[in-house]
C-alpha positions in Angstrom: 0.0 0.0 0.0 1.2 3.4 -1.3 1.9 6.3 1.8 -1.5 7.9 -0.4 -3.3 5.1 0.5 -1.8 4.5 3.6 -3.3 8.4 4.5 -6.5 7.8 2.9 -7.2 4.9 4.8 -6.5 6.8 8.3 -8.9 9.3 6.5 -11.5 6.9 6.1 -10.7 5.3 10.0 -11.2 9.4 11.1 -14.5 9.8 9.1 -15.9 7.0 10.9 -15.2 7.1 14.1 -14.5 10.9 14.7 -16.8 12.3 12.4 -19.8 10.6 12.6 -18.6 7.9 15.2 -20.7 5.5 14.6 -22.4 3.4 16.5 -23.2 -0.7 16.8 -26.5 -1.0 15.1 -26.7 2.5 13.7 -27.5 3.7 9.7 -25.6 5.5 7.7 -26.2 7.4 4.5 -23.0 8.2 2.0 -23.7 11.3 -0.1 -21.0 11.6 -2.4 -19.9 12.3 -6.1 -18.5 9.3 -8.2 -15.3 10.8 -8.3 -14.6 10.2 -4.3 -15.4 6.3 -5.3 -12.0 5.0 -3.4 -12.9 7.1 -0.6 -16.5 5.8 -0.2 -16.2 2.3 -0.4 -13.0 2.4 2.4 -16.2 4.6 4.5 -18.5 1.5 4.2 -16.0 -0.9 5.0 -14.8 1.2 8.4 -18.9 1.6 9.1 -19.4 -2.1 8.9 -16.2 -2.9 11.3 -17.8 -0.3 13.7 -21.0 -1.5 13.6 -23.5 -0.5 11.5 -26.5 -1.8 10.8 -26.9 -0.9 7.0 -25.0 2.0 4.9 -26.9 3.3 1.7 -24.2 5.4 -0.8 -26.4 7.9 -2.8 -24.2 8.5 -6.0 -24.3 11.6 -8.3 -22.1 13.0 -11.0 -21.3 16.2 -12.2 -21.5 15.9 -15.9 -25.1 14.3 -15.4 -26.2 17.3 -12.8 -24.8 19.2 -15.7 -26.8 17.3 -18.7 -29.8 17.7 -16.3 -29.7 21.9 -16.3 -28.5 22.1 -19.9 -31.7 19.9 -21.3 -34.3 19.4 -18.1 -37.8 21.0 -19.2 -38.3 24.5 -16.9 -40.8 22.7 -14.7 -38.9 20.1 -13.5 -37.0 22.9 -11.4 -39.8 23.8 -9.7 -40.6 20.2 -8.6 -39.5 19.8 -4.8 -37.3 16.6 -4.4 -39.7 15.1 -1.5 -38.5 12.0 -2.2 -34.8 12.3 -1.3 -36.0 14.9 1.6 -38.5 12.0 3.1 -35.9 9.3 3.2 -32.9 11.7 5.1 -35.6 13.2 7.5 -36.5 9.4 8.3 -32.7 8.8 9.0 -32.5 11.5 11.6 -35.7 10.5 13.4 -34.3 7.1 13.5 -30.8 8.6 14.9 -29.0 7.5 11.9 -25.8 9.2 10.6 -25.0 11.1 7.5 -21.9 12.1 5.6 -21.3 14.0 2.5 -18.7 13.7 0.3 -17.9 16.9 -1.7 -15.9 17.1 -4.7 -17.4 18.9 -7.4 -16.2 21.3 -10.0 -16.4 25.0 -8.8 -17.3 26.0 -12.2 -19.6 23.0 -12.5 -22.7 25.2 -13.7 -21.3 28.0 -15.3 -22.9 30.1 -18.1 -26.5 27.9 -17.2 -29.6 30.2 -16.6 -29.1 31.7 -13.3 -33.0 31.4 -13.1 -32.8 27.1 -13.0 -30.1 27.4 -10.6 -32.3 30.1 -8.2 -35.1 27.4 -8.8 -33.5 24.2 -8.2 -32.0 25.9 -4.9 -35.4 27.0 -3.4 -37.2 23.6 -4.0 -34.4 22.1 -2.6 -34.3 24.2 0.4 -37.8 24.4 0.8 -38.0 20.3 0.7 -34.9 19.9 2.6 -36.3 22.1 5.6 -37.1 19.5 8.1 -34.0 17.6 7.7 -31.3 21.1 7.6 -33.5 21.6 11.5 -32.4 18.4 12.6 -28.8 19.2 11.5 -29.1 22.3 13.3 -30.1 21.2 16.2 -27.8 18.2 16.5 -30.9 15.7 16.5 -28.4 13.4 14.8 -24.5 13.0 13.6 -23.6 14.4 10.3 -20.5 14.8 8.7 -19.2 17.3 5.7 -15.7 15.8 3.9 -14.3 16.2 1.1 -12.4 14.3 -1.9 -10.5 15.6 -4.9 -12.4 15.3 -8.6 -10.2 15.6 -11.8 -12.1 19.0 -13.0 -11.6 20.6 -8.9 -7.9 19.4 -8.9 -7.4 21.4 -12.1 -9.3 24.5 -10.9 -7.0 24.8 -7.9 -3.4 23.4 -9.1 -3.7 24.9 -13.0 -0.5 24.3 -15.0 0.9 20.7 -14.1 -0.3 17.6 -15.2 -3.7 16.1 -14.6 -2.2 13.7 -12.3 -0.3 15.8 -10.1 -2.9 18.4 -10.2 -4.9 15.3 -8.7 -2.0 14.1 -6.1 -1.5 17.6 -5.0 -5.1 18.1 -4.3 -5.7 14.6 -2.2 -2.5 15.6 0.0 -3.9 19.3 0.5 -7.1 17.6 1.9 -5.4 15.1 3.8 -3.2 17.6 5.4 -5.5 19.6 6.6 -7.3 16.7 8.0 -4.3 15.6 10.1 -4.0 12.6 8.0 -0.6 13.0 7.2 0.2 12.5 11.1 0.9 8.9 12.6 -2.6 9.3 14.8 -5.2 11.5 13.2 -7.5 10.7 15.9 -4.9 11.9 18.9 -4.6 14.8 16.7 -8.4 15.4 16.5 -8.9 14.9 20.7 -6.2 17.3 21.0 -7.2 19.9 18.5 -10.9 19.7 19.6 -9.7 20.3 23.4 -7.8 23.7 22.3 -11.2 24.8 20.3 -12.6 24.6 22.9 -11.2 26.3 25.3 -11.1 29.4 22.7 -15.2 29.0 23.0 -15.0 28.5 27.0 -13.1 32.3 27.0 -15.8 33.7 24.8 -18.9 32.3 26.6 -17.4 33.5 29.8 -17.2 37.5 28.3 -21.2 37.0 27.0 -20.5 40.1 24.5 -23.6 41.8 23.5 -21.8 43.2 20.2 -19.0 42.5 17.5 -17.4 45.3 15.7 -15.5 44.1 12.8 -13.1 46.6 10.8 -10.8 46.1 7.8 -10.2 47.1 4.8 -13.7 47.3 3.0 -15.5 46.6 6.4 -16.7 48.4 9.2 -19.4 45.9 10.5 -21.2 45.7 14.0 -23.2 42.3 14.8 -25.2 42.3 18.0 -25.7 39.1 19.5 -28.6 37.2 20.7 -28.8 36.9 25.0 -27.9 34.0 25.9 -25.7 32.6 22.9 -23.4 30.2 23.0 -20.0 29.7 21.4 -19.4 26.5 20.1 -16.3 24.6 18.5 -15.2 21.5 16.5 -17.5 18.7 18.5 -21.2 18.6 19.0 -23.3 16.3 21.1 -26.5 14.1 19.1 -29.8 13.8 20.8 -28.6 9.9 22.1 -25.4 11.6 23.8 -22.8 11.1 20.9 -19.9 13.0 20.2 -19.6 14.5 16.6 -17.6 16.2 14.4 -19.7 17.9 11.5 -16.6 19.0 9.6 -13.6 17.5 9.0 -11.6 19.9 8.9 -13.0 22.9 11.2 -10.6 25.7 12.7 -13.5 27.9 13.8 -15.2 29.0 16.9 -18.7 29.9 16.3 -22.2 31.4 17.3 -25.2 32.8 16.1 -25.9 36.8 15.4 -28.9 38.2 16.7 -31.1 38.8 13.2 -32.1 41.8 13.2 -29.1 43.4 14.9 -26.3 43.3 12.0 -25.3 47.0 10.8 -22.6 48.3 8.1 -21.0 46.9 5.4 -18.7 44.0 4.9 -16.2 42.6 2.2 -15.3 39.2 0.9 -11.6 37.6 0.8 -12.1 34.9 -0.8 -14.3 34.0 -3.5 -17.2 31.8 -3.3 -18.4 29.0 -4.9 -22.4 28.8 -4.7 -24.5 26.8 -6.6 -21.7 25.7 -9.7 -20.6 29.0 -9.9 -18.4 31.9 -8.5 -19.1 35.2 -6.7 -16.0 37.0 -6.2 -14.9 40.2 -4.0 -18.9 41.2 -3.2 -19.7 43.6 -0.7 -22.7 43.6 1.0 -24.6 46.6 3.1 -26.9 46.1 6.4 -29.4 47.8 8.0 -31.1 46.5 11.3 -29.6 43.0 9.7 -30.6 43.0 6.5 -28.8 43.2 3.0 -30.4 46.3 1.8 -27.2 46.2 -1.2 -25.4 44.1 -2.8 -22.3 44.6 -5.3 -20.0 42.0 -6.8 -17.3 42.2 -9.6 -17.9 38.4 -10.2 -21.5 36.6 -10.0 -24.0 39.4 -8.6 -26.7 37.8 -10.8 -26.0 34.6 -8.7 -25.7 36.6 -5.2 -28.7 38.1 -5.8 -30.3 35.2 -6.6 -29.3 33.7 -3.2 -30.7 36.6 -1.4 -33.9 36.7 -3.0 -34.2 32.5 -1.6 -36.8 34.0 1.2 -36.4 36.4 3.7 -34.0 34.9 6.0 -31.3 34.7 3.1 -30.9 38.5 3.8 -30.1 37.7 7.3 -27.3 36.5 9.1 -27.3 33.1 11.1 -23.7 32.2 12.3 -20.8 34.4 12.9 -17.4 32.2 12.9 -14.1 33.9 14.1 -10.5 32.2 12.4 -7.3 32.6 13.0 -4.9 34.2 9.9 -2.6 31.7 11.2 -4.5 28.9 10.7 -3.3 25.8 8.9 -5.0 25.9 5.8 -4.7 29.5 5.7 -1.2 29.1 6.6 -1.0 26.8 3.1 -1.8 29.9 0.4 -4.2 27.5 -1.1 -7.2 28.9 -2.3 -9.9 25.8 -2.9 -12.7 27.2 -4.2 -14.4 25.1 -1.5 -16.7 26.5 1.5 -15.2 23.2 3.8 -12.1 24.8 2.8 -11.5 27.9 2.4 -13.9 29.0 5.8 -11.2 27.3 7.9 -8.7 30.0 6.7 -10.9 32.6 7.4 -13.4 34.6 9.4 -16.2 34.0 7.9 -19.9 34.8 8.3 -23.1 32.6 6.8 -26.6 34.3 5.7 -29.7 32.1 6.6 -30.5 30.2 9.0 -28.9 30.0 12.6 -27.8 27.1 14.6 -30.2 26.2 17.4 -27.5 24.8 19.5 -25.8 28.3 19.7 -28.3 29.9 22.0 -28.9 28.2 25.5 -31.8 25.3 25.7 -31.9 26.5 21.4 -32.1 22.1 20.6 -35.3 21.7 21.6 -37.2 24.7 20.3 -39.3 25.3 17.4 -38.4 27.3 14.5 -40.8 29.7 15.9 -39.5 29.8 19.3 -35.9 30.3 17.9 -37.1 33.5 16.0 -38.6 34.6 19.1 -35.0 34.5 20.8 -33.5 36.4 17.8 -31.9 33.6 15.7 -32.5 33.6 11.8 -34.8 31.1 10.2 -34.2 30.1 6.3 -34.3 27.3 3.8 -30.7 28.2 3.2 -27.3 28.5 5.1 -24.5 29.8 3.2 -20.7 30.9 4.3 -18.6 33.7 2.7 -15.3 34.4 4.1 -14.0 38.1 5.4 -10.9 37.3 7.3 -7.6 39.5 6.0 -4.2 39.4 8.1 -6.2 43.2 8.5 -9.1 41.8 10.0 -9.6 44.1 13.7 -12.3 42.3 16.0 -13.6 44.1 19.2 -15.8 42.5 21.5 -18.5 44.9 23.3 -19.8 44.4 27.0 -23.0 45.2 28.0 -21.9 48.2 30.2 -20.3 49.3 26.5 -16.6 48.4 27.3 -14.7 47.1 24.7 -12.1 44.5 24.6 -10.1 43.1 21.6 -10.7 39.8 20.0 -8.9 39.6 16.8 -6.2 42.1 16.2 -4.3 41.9 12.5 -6.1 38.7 12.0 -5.4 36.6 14.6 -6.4 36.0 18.3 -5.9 38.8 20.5 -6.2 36.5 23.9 
């Protein structure tokens, strides 16, 4: 066995029983891309050793999504996919486990109608409602990971070979997984523990207010009483351990949603629904988007933020180290798993219910009530810079620094 396959293998071992940890006698659902086959079928073995009572892979391609928006009649993007929404809702309520696999091209859907993409997105999100609440409220273990595809290999490492391009991109990913160490999952105890204790600091300080400043931003994000910081692990409703990212550097809670004023800039460029938006600002007022501006894919960001009302809103604010590994790296990805861990980042649409105290057991409706966002989407964009200011503000109005030139200031 190669040292690639060798790491991927540890990868595969860290999925299972970090990630997800799964349990004896649990389900598991693979969503993943054909391209991440190798990967997939070492994730069903390493459920089966653990345990598990049945794991279902649902496949997809890119060049068939593709064929479907390029040829599909109009309609059939209106059609909510009830179906596929039924069968993941019944694997929560049965405290199943998920994971999705992502490796699809950045530029996967570009030049299609922005209108089909818009469509496809709010029928989703709209089916997918009572499933992204049970995600959000930690009703079950769920995993986000990634593997390399040919086409997202060559849209991050242009100018080398096809293989290389490929190589390159699988020991980015399993780098910044800690799969290049001798014990990934030693790794993962000990990076959790230090997460944490940056969320223990910040819970103890209960800011009412972020102010953010930087070049192209001068943002202030009131936050909701009683939120809570959060880091790498979450708890299920059966009293598991999870990791919903592999990899996560960020610390993170919810902003109160209708309390985000100013204006904010993106670092990096994002890569929402098969296309790219690229160095957008956007302007708030009592925490909603009242402009938007983008050199790269405003049709697309506009799109996003017509999804419902909630879209306009704010639901997590995450804080991230410049230092940070993958920032550390220089690589851009072109890949929200990715590229948030290298920056501060923020996410319009809905909020997390675990990030306000007793928030896993309310309604929808009860979590509005306490301030947090409610959408049918959840979507990152990154704003950290090595110019990134962060000042947290007290109650009584005192202010204390956070981040200062894009790192921790504590």
């Amino acid at each position: 066995m190669s040292k690639l396959q060798q790491q991927i293998e540890r990868y595969a071992d860290l999925i299972i029983r970090v990630g997800v940890r799964i349990q004896p006698g649990q389900k598991l659902a693979i969503n993943a891309t054909l391209d991440s086959a190798d990967l997939v079928r070492g994730l069903v073995r390493k459920a089966y050793e653990a345990g598990a009572y049945s794991v279902k892979v649902n496949w997809s391609d890119d060049t068939i999504a593709r064929t479907r928006y390029e040829l599909a009649p109009d309609e059939a993007f209106l059609e909510e996919p009830k179906w596929y929404a039924g069968e993941m809702t019944e694997l929560g309520e049965q405290g199943g486990a998920a994971i999705s696999v992502v490796s699809s091209d950045p530029d996967l859907l570009k030049g299609i109608d922005k209108q089909r993409i818009v469509n496809h997105q709010k029928t989703y999100g709209k089916a997918m409602a009572a499933y992204r609440q049970m995600t959000q409220s930690d009703k079950f273990s769920w995993c986000v990971v990634a593997a390399p595809s040919k086409a997202w290999a060559a849209k991050v490492f242009p100018g080398s070979t096809e293989e290389e391009q490929y190589i390159s991109l699988w020991n980015s990913i399993l780098k910044a997984v800690r799969c290049d160490l001798d014990d990934p999952v030693a790794a993962w105890e000990e990076h959790i523990a230090s997460l944490n204790s940056r969320s223990e600091h910040l819970n103890a300080r209960k800011y009412k207010k972020l102010h953010y400043t930087a070049p192209g931003t001068d943002l202030t994000i009131e936050l909701p009483e009683g939120h809570l910081w959060v880091a790498a692990d979450s708890v299920n409703e059966a009293g598991i351990p999870f990791v919903a990212n592999l990899p996560t550097e960020e610390v993170f809670t919810a902003a109160k949603a209708d309390g985000v004023n100013g204006y904010v800039s993106s670092t990096k460029p994002l890569s929402y629904g098969g296309t790219i938006i690229d160095n957008f600002k956007l302007t708030f007022e009592n925490g909603s988007v009242v402009k938007a501006e983008a050199e790269r894919g405003l049709e697309t960001l506009e799109g996003l933020l017509e999804m419902d009302a909630g879209a306009r809103r704010i639901g997590e604010v995450a804080l991230v180290p410049f230092d940070s590994p993958i920032s550390r790296s220089n690589i851009l990805y072109y890949n929200t798993l990715f590229d948030e861990n290298a920056s501060n980042h923020l996410a319009l649409g809905s909020a997390y219910a675990f990030n306000i105290e007793g928030g896993k057991g309310l309604s929808q409706e009860e979590l509005a009530a306490r301030g947090l966002n409610t959408s049918i989407t959840h979507v990152d964009f990154m704003i950290g810079s090595a110019d990134m200011n962060i000042d947290g503000i007290a109650e009584d109005g005192s202010v204390e620094p956070i981040f200062r030139a894009g790192n921790w200031a504590f």
